[in-house]
Steps between C-alpha positions, in 0.01 A plus 500: 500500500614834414875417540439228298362629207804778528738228459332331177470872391903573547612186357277608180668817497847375558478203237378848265812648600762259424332384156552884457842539591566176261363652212614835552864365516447314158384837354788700593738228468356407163403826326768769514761587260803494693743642259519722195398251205707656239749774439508776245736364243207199466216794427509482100440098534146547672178516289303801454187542769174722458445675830105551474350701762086490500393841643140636615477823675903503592586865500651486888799245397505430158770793431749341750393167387599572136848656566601204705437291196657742251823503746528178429837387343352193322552556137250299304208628711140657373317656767088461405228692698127412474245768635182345588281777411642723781294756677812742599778626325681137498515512096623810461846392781520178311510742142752701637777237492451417136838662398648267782363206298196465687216321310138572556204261484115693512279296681139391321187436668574160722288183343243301709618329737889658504638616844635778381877454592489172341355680112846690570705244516359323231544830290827552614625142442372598128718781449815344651761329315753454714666143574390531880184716609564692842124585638540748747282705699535905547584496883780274413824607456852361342865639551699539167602120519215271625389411144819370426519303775153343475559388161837370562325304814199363277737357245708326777258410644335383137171654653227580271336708787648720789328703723682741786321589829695909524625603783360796740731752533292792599483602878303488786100561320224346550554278155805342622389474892156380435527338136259214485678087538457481138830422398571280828181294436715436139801382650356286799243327312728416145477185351509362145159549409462842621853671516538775679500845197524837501294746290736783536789387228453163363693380170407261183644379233257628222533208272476220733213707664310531174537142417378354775184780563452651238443834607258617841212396389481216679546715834291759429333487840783380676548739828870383509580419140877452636410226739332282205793580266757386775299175602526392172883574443574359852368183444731497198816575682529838354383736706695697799450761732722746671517720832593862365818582639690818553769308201225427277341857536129435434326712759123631511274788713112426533253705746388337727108553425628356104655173698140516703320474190705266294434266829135532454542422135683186551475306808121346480576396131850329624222353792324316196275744533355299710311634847567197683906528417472862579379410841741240599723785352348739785566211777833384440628862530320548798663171678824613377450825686300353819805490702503890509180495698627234697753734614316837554261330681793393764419908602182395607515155651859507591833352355528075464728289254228549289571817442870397480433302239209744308834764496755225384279471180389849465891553500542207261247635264654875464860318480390313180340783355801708578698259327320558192504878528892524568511314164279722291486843659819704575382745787186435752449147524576468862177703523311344263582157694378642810176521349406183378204470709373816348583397171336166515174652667575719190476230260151326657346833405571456151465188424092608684520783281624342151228244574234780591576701194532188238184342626332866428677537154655813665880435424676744257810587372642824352114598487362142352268229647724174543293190458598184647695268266301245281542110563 
């Protein structure tokens, strides 16, 4: 009895594990620049871009944040900064680099019903007049050429929207060993209407953006404002997303406990918001990391091919994560990989705990209630 419901159990986890590998390999196959787009000489041909940058209490990176931008050697650039009403000395760092051509936005008090980052990107995509809008958060970072590049890549492309998953190229922490799936959950589970984005550094053409919505408004309550914006380009054939790469040079640095909490904030709305998702949520995690207590418990009951084939998956599992950390990390994935089990128990947790918190009306950001999204 037991062995057989072991066997329907692996073949789950194993027909999980090749529909994984599958679309993994599309991903990284599909979404990395494998070249420089354009060269130097071609610079004074690209359209002007407004890098805008919303900001609430910042002060830890928004100094190195801004002189990566400034460093860049795009020439028709403006760089805009929105403080959200910040608590710390944020405004004051984001002053300081007026004489570098900085340009500072003051936050107002945020409307009913605004999530606050999305009333700063709506401000921000106010003040910006650029032909493309670069949206970029603080613990993202650009070397002197990636805006050049991106551009270059959105026009061949003839993308209206592209949005660029950074690479990790900080060491062995607790942020890059223990980072939530987030991003993997993107790239496994793309599809046309819900393509995989990234928050960090996403791109627009500000035209073709205001044509088609307007403005925010319409996702005012949107959790992932991004995601909605992409849908909608992707079903149009104009929307692309990239794998940072050490050539394109986007990279980014986030705390662990910030990666924690922007978990909570997202995962039960991306569930539908829905308990009943949220739980099947819980299970299929669990299944897909049953065959590690298949194996410890070999310790106790003694070894079997059971066991044999628990470790053949367990194996399986870490290699595909591996695979994706290789591609988007530069030093510790190896690590990482060896603790997908840990990760994955990590991610049951939250999804318990975004659910806990939402149902409770006890999810915040930078200090603010977050209220489930509005049919």
């Amino acid at each position: 009895m037991i062995e057989g419901i072991l066997f329907i159990l692996f073949a789950v986890v194993a027909a999980t594990l090749v529909v994984g590998t599958v679309r993994l390999h599309f991903a990284l196959t599909h979404f990395k620049m494998k070249q420089l787009v354009t060269g130097a000489e071609m610079i004074d041909d690209l359209p002007s871009v407004s890098v805008c940058i919303p900001a609430r209490n910042e002060s830890h990176a928004m100094t190195e944040c801004l002189e990566r931008v400034i460093a860049s050697t795009y020439p028709k650039l403006e760089i805009i900064v929105h403080d959200d009403l910040s608590g710390d000395e944020t405004s004051s760092l984001i002053k300081a680099f007026a004489h570098d051509g900085v340009r500072f936005v003051e936050g107002s008090p945020l409307p009913v019903e605004w999530l606050g980052k999305n009333h700063a990107l709506d401000s921000l995509l106010k003040e910006a007049s650029g032909t493309y809008v670069l949206f970029m958060d603080v613990d993202t970072h650009i070397s002197p050429d990636s805006i050049e590049q991106l551009v270059a890549y959105a026009q061949q492309e003839e993308a209206k929207m592209v949005s660029v998953l950074p690479r990790r190229e900080d060491g062995f922490r607790a942020s890059t060993l223990l980072a939530p799936l987030r991003y993997f959950w993107e790239l496994v589970f793309h599809r046309k209407t819900a393509p995989a984005v990234a928050s960090n550094a996403w791109m627009i053409d500000r035209r073709d953006f205001i044509e088609t919505f307007g403005d925010f408004a319409s996702l005012k309550t949107a959790t992932q404002p991004e995601a909605s914006i992409a849908a909608r380009y992707m079903s149009q054939g104009m929307y692309r997303f990239l794998i940072g790469t050490s050539l394109l040079g986007i990279t980014y640095e986030k705390k662990w406990r910030s990666q924690i909490d922007t978990s909570i904030r997202l995962l039960y709305p991306l569930l539908g918001a829905k308990i009943a998702q949220a739980i099947i949520a819980v299970l299929d995690l669990l299944i897909m990391v049953a065959p590690v207590a298949v194996l410890v418990s070999g310790f106790i009951v003694g070894w079997s091919y059971l066991h044999l084939i628990a470790g053949l998956l367990c194996i399986g599992f870490a290699g595909l994560y591996g695979t994706y950390l290789y591609h988007v990390s530069r030093r510790g994935w190896i690590i990482s990989a060896a603790l997908w089990p840990v990760l994955v128990m990590q991610e049951v947790l939250l999804i318990i705990a975004s659910s806990i918190q939402y149902r409770r009306n006890a999810v915040t950001w930078k200090g603010r209630t977050v209220q489930l999204p509005k049919n």
